[in-house]
Structure formats: C-alpha cells, structure tokens
C-alpha positions as CSV (number, residue, x, y, z in Angstrom):
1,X,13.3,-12.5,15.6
2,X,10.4,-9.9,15.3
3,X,9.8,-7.4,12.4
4,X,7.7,-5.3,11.5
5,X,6.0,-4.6,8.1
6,X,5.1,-1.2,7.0
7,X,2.9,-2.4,3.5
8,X,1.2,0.3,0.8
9,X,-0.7,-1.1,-1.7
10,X,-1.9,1.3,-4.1
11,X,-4.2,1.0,-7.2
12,X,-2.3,0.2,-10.6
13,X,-1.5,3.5,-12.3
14,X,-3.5,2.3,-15.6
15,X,-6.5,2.2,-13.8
16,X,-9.1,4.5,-13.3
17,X,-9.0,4.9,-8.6
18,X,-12.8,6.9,-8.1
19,X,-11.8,7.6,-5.1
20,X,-8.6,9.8,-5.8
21,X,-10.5,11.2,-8.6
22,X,-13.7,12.2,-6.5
23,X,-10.9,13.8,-3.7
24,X,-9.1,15.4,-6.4
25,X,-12.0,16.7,-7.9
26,X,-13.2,18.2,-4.2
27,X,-9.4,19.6,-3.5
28,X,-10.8,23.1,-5.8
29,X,-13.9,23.4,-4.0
30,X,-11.8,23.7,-1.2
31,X,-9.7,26.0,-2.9
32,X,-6.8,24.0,-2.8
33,X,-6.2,23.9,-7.1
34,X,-2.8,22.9,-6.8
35,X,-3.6,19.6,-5.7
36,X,-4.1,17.0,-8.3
37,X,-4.0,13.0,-9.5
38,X,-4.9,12.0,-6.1
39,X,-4.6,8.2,-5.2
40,X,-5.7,6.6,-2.5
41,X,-4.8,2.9,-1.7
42,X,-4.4,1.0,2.3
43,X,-1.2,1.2,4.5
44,X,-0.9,-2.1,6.6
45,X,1.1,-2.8,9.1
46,X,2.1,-6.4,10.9
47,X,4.6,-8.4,12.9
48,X,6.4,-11.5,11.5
49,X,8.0,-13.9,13.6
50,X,10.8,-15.3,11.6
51,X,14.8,-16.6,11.9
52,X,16.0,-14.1,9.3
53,X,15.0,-11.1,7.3
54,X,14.8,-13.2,4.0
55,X,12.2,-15.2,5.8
56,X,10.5,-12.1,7.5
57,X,10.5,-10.5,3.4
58,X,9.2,-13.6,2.3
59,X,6.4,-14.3,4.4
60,X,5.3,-10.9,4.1
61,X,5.0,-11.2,0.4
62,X,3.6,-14.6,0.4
63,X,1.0,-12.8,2.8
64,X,0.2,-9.7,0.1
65,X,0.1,-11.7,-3.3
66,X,-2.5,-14.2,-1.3
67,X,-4.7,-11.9,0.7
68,X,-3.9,-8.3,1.3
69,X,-3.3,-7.1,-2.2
70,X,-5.4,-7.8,-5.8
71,X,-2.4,-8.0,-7.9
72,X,-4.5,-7.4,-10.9
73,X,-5.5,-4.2,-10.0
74,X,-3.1,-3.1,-7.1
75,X,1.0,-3.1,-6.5
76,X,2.4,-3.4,-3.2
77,X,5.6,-2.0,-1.5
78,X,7.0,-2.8,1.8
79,X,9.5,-2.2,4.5
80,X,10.7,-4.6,7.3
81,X,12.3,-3.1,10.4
82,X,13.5,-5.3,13.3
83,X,10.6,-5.2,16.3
C-alpha cells in the first residue's frame, strides 16, 4: 500500500530557535504585538510503500531519527494517511 507522511520537526522547546525569535521580534514593527514565542521548524512530506501501516509508521520514523530530524536539538511528529 501507499501512504503518505505529513512530518513537523520543530526545534526543542529548551532551546534558544533565532529564527522565531528574530520573527517574533519583527511581528511589533509590523504592528502586530499580539504575536509572540514564534517557532519556526520544517514540514516534510513523503510516500512510503509498505504492506501495513505499522510498517509505513516505522519506516517513517526509522527515516526521521536517521536523516530528517537532529534529535538532539529537534522533536518530530507525524501523520500517515493512506495514498
């Protein structure tokens, strides 16, 4: 079967993400004050060809702890849906 992969991998919450703090910092010079703590992290998406969902799950997050994703400074999250 086909599924696909919907993956967010966001910085860990204990450390510092520049980015979301230069955006944050930018959102009151836009005059937009009520936004704050932004984070910013990657969305992937993929196909996996595999017999079952448990394989499909697995392969996926075989694939994020050895190359998407820096589990020591990012988490990862992720939704299979049939293809």
């Amino acid at each position: 079967m086909h599924y696909k992969a919907e993956i967010d991998i966001m910085p860990l919450k204990a450390l510092l993400d520049p980015q979301g703090k230069a955006v944050s910092a930018s959102m009151n010079n836009l005059g937009l004050p009520e936004v704050t703590e932004v984070r910013i992290g990657k969305h992937i998406t993929l196909n996996v060809e595999a017999g079952s969902k448990v394989d499909a799950s697995a392969k996926v997050d075989e694939a994020c702890k050895k190359l998407l994703a820096n589990e020591i400074m990012e988490s990862y999250e992720f939704e299979l849906t049939e293809a």
